[in-house]
C-alpha positions in Angstrom: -13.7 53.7 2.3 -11.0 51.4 1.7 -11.2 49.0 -1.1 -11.7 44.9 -1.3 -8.0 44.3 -1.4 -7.0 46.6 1.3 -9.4 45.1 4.2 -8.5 41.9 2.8 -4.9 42.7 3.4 -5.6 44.4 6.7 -7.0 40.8 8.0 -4.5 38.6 6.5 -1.6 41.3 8.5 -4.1 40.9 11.5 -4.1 36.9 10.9 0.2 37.1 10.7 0.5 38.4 14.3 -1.6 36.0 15.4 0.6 33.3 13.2 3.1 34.9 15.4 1.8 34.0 18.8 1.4 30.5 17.7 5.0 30.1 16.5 6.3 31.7 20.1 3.9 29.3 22.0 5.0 26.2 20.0 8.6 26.8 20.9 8.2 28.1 24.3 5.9 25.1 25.4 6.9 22.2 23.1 10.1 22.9 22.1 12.5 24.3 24.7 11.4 21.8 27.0 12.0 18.9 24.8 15.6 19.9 24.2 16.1 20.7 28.2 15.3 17.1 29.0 17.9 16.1 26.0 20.7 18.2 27.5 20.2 16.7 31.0 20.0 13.3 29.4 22.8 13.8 27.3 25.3 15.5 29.8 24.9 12.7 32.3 25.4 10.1 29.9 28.8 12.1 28.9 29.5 12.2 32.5 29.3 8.5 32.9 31.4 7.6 29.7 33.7 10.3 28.2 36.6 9.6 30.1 36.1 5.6 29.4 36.1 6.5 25.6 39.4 5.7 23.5 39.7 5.7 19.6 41.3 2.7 19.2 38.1 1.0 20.9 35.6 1.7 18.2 33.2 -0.8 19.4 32.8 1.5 22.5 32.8 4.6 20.3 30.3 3.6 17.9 28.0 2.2 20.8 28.1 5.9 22.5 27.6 7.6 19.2 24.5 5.6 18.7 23.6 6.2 22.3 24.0 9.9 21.8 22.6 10.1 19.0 19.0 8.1 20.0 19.0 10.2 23.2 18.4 13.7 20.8 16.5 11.8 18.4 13.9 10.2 20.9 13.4 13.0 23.6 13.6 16.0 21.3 13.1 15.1 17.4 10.7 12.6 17.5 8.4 14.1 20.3 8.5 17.6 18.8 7.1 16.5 15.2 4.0 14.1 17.2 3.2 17.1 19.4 3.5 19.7 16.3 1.3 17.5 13.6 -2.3 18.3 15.8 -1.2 22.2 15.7 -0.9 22.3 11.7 -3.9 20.0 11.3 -6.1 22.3 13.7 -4.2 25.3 11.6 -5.7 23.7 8.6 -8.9 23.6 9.6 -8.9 27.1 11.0 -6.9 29.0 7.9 -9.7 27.6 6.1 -12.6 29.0 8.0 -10.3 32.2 8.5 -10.0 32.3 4.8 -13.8 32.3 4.4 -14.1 35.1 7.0 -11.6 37.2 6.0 -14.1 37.7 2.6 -17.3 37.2 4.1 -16.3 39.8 6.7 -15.0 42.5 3.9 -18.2 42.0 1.6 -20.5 42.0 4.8 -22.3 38.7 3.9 -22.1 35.0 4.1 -21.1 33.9 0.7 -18.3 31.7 1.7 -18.6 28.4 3.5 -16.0 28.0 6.7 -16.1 24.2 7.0 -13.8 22.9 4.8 -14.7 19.4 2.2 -13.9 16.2 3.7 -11.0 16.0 1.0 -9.5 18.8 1.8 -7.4 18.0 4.9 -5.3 15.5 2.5 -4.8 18.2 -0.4 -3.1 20.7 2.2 -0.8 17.5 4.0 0.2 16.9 0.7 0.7 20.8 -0.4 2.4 22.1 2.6 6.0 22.0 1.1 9.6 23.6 2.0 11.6 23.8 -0.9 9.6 21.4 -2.4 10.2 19.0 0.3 7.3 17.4 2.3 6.5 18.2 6.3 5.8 15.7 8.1 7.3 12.1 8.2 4.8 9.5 5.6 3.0 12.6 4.7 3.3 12.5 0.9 1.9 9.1 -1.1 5.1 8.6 -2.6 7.2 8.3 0.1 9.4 11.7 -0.3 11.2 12.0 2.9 10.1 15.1 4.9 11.9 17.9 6.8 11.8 15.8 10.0 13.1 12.5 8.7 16.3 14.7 7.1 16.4 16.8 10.4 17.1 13.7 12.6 19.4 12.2 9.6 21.5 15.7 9.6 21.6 16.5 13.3 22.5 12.2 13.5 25.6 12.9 11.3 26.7 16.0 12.8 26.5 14.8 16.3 28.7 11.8 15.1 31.4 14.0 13.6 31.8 16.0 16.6 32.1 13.6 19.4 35.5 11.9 16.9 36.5 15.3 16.8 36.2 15.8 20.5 37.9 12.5 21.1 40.7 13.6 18.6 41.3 17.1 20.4 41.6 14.6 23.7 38.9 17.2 25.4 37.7 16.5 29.1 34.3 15.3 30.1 33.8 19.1 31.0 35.1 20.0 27.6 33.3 17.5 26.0 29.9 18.6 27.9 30.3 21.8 26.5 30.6 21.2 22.9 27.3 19.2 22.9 25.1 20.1 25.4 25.7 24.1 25.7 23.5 26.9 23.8 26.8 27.7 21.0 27.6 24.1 20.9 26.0 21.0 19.4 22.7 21.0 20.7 22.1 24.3 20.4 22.3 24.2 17.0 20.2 21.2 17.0 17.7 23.3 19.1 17.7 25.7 16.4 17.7 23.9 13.2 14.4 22.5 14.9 12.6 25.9 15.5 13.6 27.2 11.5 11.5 23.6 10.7 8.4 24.6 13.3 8.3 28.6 12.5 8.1 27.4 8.6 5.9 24.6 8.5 3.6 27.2 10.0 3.4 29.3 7.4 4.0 26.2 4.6 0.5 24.8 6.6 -1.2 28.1 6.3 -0.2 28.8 2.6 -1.3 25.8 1.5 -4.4 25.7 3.0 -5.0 29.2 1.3 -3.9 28.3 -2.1 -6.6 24.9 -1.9 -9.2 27.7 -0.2 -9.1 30.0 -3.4 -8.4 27.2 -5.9 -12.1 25.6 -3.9 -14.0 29.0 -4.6 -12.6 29.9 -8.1 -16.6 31.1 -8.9 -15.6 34.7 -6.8 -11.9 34.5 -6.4 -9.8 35.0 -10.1 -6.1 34.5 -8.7 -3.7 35.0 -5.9 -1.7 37.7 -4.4 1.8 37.2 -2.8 2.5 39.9 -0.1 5.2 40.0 2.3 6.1 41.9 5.9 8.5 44.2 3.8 11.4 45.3 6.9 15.2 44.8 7.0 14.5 40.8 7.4 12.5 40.4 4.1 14.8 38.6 1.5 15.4 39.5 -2.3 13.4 36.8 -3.5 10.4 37.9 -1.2 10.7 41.2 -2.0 11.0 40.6 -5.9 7.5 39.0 -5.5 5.4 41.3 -3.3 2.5 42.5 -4.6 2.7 40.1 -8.0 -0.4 38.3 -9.6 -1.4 35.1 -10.6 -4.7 33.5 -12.4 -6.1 30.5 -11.0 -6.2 27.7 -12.0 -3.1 27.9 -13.9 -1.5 30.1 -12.3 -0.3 32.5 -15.1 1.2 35.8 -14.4 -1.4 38.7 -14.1 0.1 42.4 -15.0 2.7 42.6 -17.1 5.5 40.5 -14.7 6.8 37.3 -16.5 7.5 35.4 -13.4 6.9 32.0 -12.0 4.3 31.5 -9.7 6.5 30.3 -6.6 4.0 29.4 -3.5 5.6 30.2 -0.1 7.6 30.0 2.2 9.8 30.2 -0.4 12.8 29.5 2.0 13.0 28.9 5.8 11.4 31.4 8.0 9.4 33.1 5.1 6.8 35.2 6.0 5.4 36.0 2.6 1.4 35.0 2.5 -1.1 34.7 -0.8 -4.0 36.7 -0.7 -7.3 36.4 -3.1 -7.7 38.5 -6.1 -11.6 38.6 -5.8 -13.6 38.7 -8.9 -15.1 41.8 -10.2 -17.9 43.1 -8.9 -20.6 41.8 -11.4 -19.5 38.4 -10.6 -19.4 38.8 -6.7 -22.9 40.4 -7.0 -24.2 37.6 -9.2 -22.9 35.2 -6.9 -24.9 36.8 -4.1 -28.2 37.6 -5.4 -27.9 34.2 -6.6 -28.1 33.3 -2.5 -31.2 35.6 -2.2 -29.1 38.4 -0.2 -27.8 41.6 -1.6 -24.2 43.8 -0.9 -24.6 47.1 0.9 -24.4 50.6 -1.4 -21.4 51.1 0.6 -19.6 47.6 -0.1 -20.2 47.9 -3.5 -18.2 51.0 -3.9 -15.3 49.7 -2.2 -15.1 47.4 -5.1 -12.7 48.9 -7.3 -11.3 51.6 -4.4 -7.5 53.3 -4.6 -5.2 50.8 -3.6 -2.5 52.2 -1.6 -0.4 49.7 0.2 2.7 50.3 -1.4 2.7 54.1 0.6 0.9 53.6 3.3 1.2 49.6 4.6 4.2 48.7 2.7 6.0 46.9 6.3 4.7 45.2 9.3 6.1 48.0 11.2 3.6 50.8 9.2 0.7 48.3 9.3 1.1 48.5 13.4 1.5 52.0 13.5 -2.0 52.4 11.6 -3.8 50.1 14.4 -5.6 51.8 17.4 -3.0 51.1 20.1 -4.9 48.5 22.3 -4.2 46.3 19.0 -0.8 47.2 18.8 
Protein backbone atom coordinates (compact mmCIF):
# COMPACT_ATOMS: atom_id res chain seq x y z
CA UNK A 1 0.00 0.00 0.00
CA UNK A 2 1.17 3.31 -0.67
CA UNK A 3 2.17 5.51 2.02
CA UNK A 4 0.50 8.87 3.74
CA UNK A 5 2.50 11.17 1.54
CA UNK A 6 1.91 9.45 -1.60
CA UNK A 7 -2.15 9.40 -1.57
CA UNK A 8 -1.73 12.70 -0.27
CA UNK A 9 0.15 13.71 -3.28
CA UNK A 10 -2.09 11.60 -5.58
CA UNK A 11 -5.12 13.98 -4.37
CA UNK A 12 -3.38 17.21 -4.47
CA UNK A 13 -2.22 16.09 -8.58
CA UNK A 14 -6.02 15.04 -8.79
CA UNK A 15 -7.10 18.55 -7.14
CA UNK A 16 -4.41 20.43 -10.01
CA UNK A 17 -6.37 19.15 -12.98
CA UNK A 18 -9.27 20.22 -11.54
CA UNK A 19 -7.42 23.77 -10.75
CA UNK A 20 -6.97 23.39 -14.42
CA UNK A 21 -10.57 23.32 -15.54
CA UNK A 22 -11.35 26.26 -13.50
CA UNK A 23 -8.52 28.37 -14.99
CA UNK A 24 -9.80 27.39 -18.75
CA UNK A 25 -13.51 28.15 -17.75
CA UNK A 26 -12.54 31.58 -16.17
CA UNK A 27 -10.91 32.62 -19.39
CA UNK A 28 -13.18 31.06 -21.83
CA UNK A 29 -16.39 32.51 -20.13
CA UNK A 30 -15.22 35.77 -18.31
CA UNK A 31 -12.34 36.71 -20.05
CA UNK A 32 -12.42 36.38 -23.81
CA UNK A 33 -15.68 37.95 -23.89
CA UNK A 34 -14.78 40.90 -21.88
CA UNK A 35 -11.88 41.75 -24.27
CA UNK A 36 -14.33 40.97 -27.52
CA UNK A 37 -16.66 43.71 -26.48
CA UNK A 38 -13.29 46.05 -25.88
CA UNK A 39 -12.10 45.44 -29.35
CA UNK A 40 -15.43 46.25 -30.97
CA UNK A 41 -15.68 49.22 -28.73
CA UNK A 42 -12.39 50.31 -29.34
CA UNK A 43 -12.17 49.76 -33.22
CA UNK A 44 -15.27 51.90 -33.81
CA UNK A 45 -14.13 54.57 -31.72
CA UNK A 46 -10.72 54.49 -33.99
CA UNK A 47 -12.97 54.51 -36.92
CA UNK A 48 -14.78 57.53 -35.91
CA UNK A 49 -11.56 59.61 -34.86
CA UNK A 50 -8.08 58.42 -36.22
CA UNK A 51 -8.09 60.28 -39.28
CA UNK A 52 -9.34 63.58 -37.28
CA UNK A 53 -6.21 63.11 -34.91
CA UNK A 54 -3.13 65.50 -35.52
CA UNK A 55 -0.11 65.92 -33.10
CA UNK A 56 -0.01 69.34 -32.98
CA UNK A 57 -3.67 69.27 -31.49
CA UNK A 58 -2.82 67.63 -28.18
CA UNK A 59 -6.06 68.62 -26.55
CA UNK A 60 -7.69 66.18 -29.07
CA UNK A 61 -4.95 63.62 -28.53
CA UNK A 62 -5.01 63.54 -24.98
CA UNK A 63 -8.97 63.43 -24.93
CA UNK A 64 -8.79 60.10 -27.29
CA UNK A 65 -5.93 58.62 -25.23
CA UNK A 66 -8.14 58.96 -22.19
CA UNK A 67 -11.09 57.69 -24.22
CA UNK A 68 -9.09 54.66 -25.30
CA UNK A 69 -7.72 54.11 -22.48
CA UNK A 70 -11.26 54.07 -20.08
CA UNK A 71 -12.85 51.99 -22.93
CA UNK A 72 -10.17 48.83 -21.95
CA UNK A 73 -10.16 49.80 -18.46
CA UNK A 74 -14.08 49.80 -17.96
CA UNK A 75 -15.29 46.87 -20.31
CA UNK A 76 -12.38 44.45 -19.77
CA UNK A 77 -10.10 45.32 -16.56
CA UNK A 78 -12.48 46.43 -14.23
CA UNK A 79 -15.28 43.81 -15.04
CA UNK A 80 -12.82 40.89 -15.08
CA UNK A 81 -11.43 41.42 -11.43
CA UNK A 82 -15.49 41.98 -9.93
CA UNK A 83 -16.52 38.78 -11.82
CA UNK A 84 -13.03 36.87 -10.73
CA UNK A 85 -13.16 37.97 -6.79
CA UNK A 86 -16.58 35.38 -6.04
CA UNK A 87 -14.41 32.46 -7.86
CA UNK A 88 -11.25 32.84 -5.47
CA UNK A 89 -13.51 33.52 -2.47
CA UNK A 90 -15.62 30.26 -3.27
CA UNK A 91 -11.89 28.67 -4.02
CA UNK A 92 -11.11 29.60 -0.55
CA UNK A 93 -13.75 28.03 1.00
CA UNK A 94 -13.46 24.93 -0.99
CA UNK A 95 -9.40 24.40 -0.86
CA UNK A 96 -10.11 24.47 2.65
CA UNK A 97 -12.70 21.71 2.97
CA UNK A 98 -10.60 19.94 0.04
CA UNK A 99 -7.66 20.29 2.30
CA UNK A 100 -9.49 18.53 5.20
CA UNK A 101 -10.58 15.75 2.72
CA UNK A 102 -7.58 15.09 1.15
CA UNK A 103 -6.36 13.79 4.98
CA UNK A 104 -9.46 12.60 6.20
CA UNK A 105 -9.87 10.53 3.01
CA UNK A 106 -6.00 9.02 3.23
CA UNK A 107 -6.32 8.16 7.07
CA UNK A 108 -10.04 6.83 6.43
CA UNK A 109 -11.61 8.97 9.30
CA UNK A 110 -12.97 12.26 10.10
CA UNK A 111 -10.36 13.93 12.06
CA UNK A 112 -10.28 17.20 10.17
CA UNK A 113 -13.01 19.76 10.14
CA UNK A 114 -14.01 21.13 6.38
CA UNK A 115 -15.72 24.34 7.41
CA UNK A 116 -13.24 26.79 7.73
CA UNK A 117 -13.17 29.59 11.11
CA UNK A 118 -15.00 32.68 10.53
CA UNK A 119 -11.49 34.45 10.52
CA UNK A 120 -10.13 32.58 8.09
CA UNK A 121 -11.50 34.04 4.82
CA UNK A 122 -9.50 37.47 5.76
CA UNK A 123 -6.13 35.56 6.63
CA UNK A 124 -6.14 33.91 2.93
CA UNK A 125 -7.29 37.68 1.21
CA UNK A 126 -4.50 38.97 2.87
CA UNK A 127 -1.96 35.88 2.12
CA UNK A 128 -2.74 35.31 -1.49
CA UNK A 129 0.40 37.17 -2.87
CA UNK A 130 2.34 37.42 -6.42
CA UNK A 131 5.69 38.40 -5.87
CA UNK A 132 4.76 39.69 -2.75
CA UNK A 133 2.23 41.85 -4.19
CA UNK A 134 -1.54 41.76 -3.13
CA UNK A 135 -4.56 40.33 -5.51
CA UNK A 136 -7.21 42.06 -5.47
CA UNK A 137 -7.77 45.94 -5.54
CA UNK A 138 -8.25 47.26 -1.25
CA UNK A 139 -7.42 43.72 -0.42
CA UNK A 140 -4.55 44.30 2.02
CA UNK A 141 -5.13 46.71 5.32
CA UNK A 142 -2.39 48.80 4.37
CA UNK A 143 -3.25 49.87 1.17
CA UNK A 144 -0.44 47.90 -1.05
CA UNK A 145 -1.71 48.27 -4.59
CA UNK A 146 -2.62 44.87 -6.08
CA UNK A 147 -1.98 43.12 -9.41
CA UNK A 148 -5.18 44.70 -10.88
CA UNK A 149 -4.70 48.26 -9.84
CA UNK A 150 -0.89 47.98 -11.65
CA UNK A 151 -2.50 45.99 -14.57
CA UNK A 152 -4.87 48.83 -15.58
CA UNK A 153 -1.91 51.44 -14.67
CA UNK A 154 0.64 49.40 -17.10
CA UNK A 155 -1.77 48.45 -19.96
CA UNK A 156 -2.98 52.62 -19.41
CA UNK A 157 0.66 53.61 -20.22
CA UNK A 158 1.32 51.30 -22.88
CA UNK A 159 -1.79 51.96 -24.67
CA UNK A 160 -0.76 55.76 -24.52
CA UNK A 161 2.66 55.23 -25.92
CA UNK A 162 1.40 53.37 -28.86
CA UNK A 163 -1.34 55.48 -30.26
CA UNK A 164 1.82 58.75 -30.34
CA UNK A 165 3.70 56.24 -31.88
CA UNK A 166 0.99 55.36 -34.35
CA UNK A 167 0.31 59.05 -34.88
CA UNK A 168 4.14 59.59 -35.42
CA UNK A 169 4.43 56.71 -38.18
CA UNK A 170 1.30 58.70 -39.86
CA UNK A 171 -0.53 55.03 -39.90
CA UNK A 172 -4.19 54.78 -41.46
CA UNK A 173 -7.31 54.21 -39.46
CA UNK A 174 -6.82 50.51 -40.81
CA UNK A 175 -3.28 50.60 -39.72
CA UNK A 176 -4.10 52.13 -36.66
CA UNK A 177 -7.01 49.41 -35.99
CA UNK A 178 -4.53 46.86 -36.25
CA UNK A 179 -1.89 47.79 -33.85
CA UNK A 180 -4.56 48.05 -31.00
CA UNK A 181 -7.31 45.93 -31.52
CA UNK A 182 -5.69 42.72 -33.35
CA UNK A 183 -4.53 39.37 -31.37
CA UNK A 184 -0.36 40.45 -32.00
CA UNK A 185 -1.14 44.03 -31.36
CA UNK A 186 -2.03 46.07 -28.37
CA UNK A 187 -4.92 44.41 -26.96
CA UNK A 188 -3.83 41.31 -27.41
CA UNK A 189 -1.20 41.72 -25.25
CA UNK A 190 -3.51 43.37 -22.89
CA UNK A 191 -5.75 40.16 -23.26
CA UNK A 192 -2.86 38.31 -22.15
CA UNK A 193 -1.17 40.14 -19.45
CA UNK A 194 -4.83 39.61 -17.95
CA UNK A 195 -5.05 35.76 -18.18
CA UNK A 196 -1.05 35.43 -16.59
CA UNK A 197 -2.94 37.58 -13.48
CA UNK A 198 -6.27 35.08 -13.50
CA UNK A 199 -4.23 31.60 -14.06
CA UNK A 200 -1.93 32.86 -10.96
CA UNK A 201 -4.14 34.30 -8.57
CA UNK A 202 -5.63 30.82 -8.85
CA UNK A 203 -3.01 29.06 -7.52
CA UNK A 204 -1.82 32.28 -5.15
CA UNK A 205 -5.80 31.67 -3.70
CA UNK A 206 -5.30 28.02 -3.36
CA UNK A 207 -1.73 28.20 -1.73
CA UNK A 208 -2.61 30.36 0.65
CA UNK A 209 -5.61 28.89 1.76
CA UNK A 210 -3.33 25.68 2.26
CA UNK A 211 -0.56 27.26 4.13
CA UNK A 212 -3.56 28.90 6.80
CA UNK A 213 -5.25 25.08 6.54
CA UNK A 214 -1.94 23.38 8.00
CA UNK A 215 -0.76 26.37 10.05
CA UNK A 216 -4.92 25.86 11.69
CA UNK A 217 -4.21 22.06 12.35
CA UNK A 218 -0.54 22.22 13.46
CA UNK A 219 -1.75 19.31 16.38
CA UNK A 220 -1.47 16.47 13.19
CA UNK A 221 0.32 18.35 10.55
CA UNK A 222 4.42 19.14 11.37
CA UNK A 223 5.32 21.22 8.11
CA UNK A 224 4.76 21.69 4.47
CA UNK A 225 5.89 20.18 1.28
CA UNK A 226 6.46 22.11 -1.97
CA UNK A 227 5.88 19.92 -5.08
CA UNK A 228 5.72 20.89 -8.61
CA UNK A 229 4.27 19.35 -12.20
CA UNK A 230 8.05 18.65 -13.09
CA UNK A 231 7.84 18.80 -17.42
CA UNK A 232 9.75 21.04 -19.91
CA UNK A 233 7.57 24.22 -18.50
CA UNK A 234 8.67 23.89 -14.84
CA UNK A 235 11.27 26.69 -14.07
CA UNK A 236 14.69 26.49 -12.18
CA UNK A 237 13.42 28.03 -9.21
CA UNK A 238 10.47 25.44 -9.09
CA UNK A 239 12.46 22.83 -9.71
CA UNK A 240 15.25 23.74 -7.07
CA UNK A 241 12.38 23.52 -4.55
CA UNK A 242 10.44 20.32 -5.29
CA UNK A 243 10.14 17.96 -2.85
CA UNK A 244 11.87 20.45 0.03
CA UNK A 245 10.61 20.64 3.75
CA UNK A 246 9.60 23.11 6.12
CA UNK A 247 8.42 23.08 10.03
CA UNK A 248 5.51 24.98 10.92
CA UNK A 249 5.17 27.47 12.47
CA UNK A 250 8.36 28.82 11.62
CA UNK A 251 8.96 27.53 8.78
CA UNK A 252 12.55 26.22 9.13
CA UNK A 253 14.12 24.00 6.69
CA UNK A 254 13.57 20.20 7.33
CA UNK A 255 16.39 17.71 5.76
CA UNK A 256 19.45 18.93 5.43
CA UNK A 257 18.54 21.93 2.61
CA UNK A 258 19.42 25.46 3.80
CA UNK A 259 16.81 27.19 1.83
CA UNK A 260 14.19 29.82 2.38
CA UNK A 261 10.81 28.87 2.71
CA UNK A 262 9.40 30.69 -0.51
CA UNK A 263 5.33 30.11 -0.61
CA UNK A 264 4.07 29.86 -4.22
CA UNK A 265 3.38 30.85 -7.09
CA UNK A 266 6.69 31.87 -6.85
CA UNK A 267 6.36 33.74 -10.27
CA UNK A 268 3.42 34.04 -12.81
CA UNK A 269 1.85 30.98 -13.93
CA UNK A 270 3.45 28.69 -11.20
CA UNK A 271 2.09 25.62 -10.72
CA UNK A 272 4.08 24.50 -7.68
CA UNK A 273 1.50 23.52 -4.65
CA UNK A 274 2.45 22.80 -0.65
CA UNK A 275 1.40 19.68 0.68
CA UNK A 276 1.25 18.56 4.58
CA UNK A 277 3.99 16.81 6.23
CA UNK A 278 1.53 14.80 8.66
CA UNK A 279 2.74 14.02 12.05
CA UNK A 280 4.02 10.70 12.98
CA UNK A 281 1.92 8.17 13.64
CA UNK A 282 1.79 8.15 17.54
CA UNK A 283 0.53 11.60 17.28
CA UNK A 284 -2.18 11.02 14.44
CA UNK A 285 -3.27 8.03 16.54
CA UNK A 286 -3.51 10.05 19.70
CA UNK A 287 -5.28 12.54 18.06
CA UNK A 288 -7.90 9.99 16.94
CA UNK A 289 -8.51 7.88 19.87
CA UNK A 290 -8.80 11.06 21.51
CA UNK A 291 -12.23 11.40 19.11
CA UNK A 292 -13.30 7.89 20.34
CA UNK A 293 -12.60 6.25 16.71
CA UNK A 294 -9.58 4.27 15.83
CA UNK A 295 -7.29 3.89 12.24
CA UNK A 296 -7.59 0.74 10.31
CA UNK A 297 -4.46 -2.07 10.70
CA UNK A 298 -4.08 -1.30 7.13
CA UNK A 299 -3.83 2.68 7.40
CA UNK A 300 -1.62 2.42 10.06
CA UNK A 301 1.00 0.63 8.03
CA UNK A 302 0.90 3.01 5.34
CA UNK A 303 2.30 5.43 7.84
CA UNK A 304 5.86 5.44 7.25
CA UNK A 305 5.50 3.44 3.55
CA UNK A 306 8.49 3.77 0.64
CA UNK A 307 8.07 6.99 -0.82
CA UNK A 308 8.74 6.87 -4.44
CA UNK A 309 7.62 9.93 -6.33
CA UNK A 310 10.84 10.93 -7.51
CA UNK A 311 10.70 7.44 -10.01
CA UNK A 312 7.51 6.85 -10.47
CA UNK A 313 5.26 10.41 -10.30
CA UNK A 314 8.04 12.75 -10.77
CA UNK A 315 5.81 14.90 -13.86
CA UNK A 316 2.14 15.55 -14.51
CA UNK A 317 2.65 13.57 -17.60
CA UNK A 318 3.72 10.14 -15.43
CA UNK A 319 1.04 10.97 -12.77
CA UNK A 320 -1.59 10.63 -15.83
CA UNK A 321 -0.19 7.72 -17.25
CA UNK A 322 -0.66 5.91 -13.68
CA UNK A 323 -4.53 6.85 -13.75
CA UNK A 324 -7.17 4.34 -15.06
CA UNK A 325 -7.89 5.93 -18.42
CA UNK A 326 -11.62 7.10 -17.84
CA UNK A 327 -9.54 9.63 -15.39
CA UNK A 328 -7.17 10.46 -17.82
Amino acid sequence: MASWAELIEDKVFSEAADLAKLEASVVKSTLRPLFLEARQEMSQKLIEEWELLSLQDRGRVRSFIITLTDLLEQSALEPIERSVRPVLENLAAGTYAQSAMEINTVLQVQLLSTTAPPNFFAKVADRALIENQPLLTSARADGSPSWWMSLRESERTRLAREIRKSLILGESTQQATQRFTSKSGVLGVSSRNAESVVRTSIHSVTNAARAEFYEDNQDVIDGVESIGTLDSRTTIVCRAYDGLKWSLPDYKPIGGHNKTHLPPPRHFRCRSVLIPVLSGLDAIDKKVREMGMELEPTIRAAADGPRERKSIKGDMSGWLRSQSENKQ
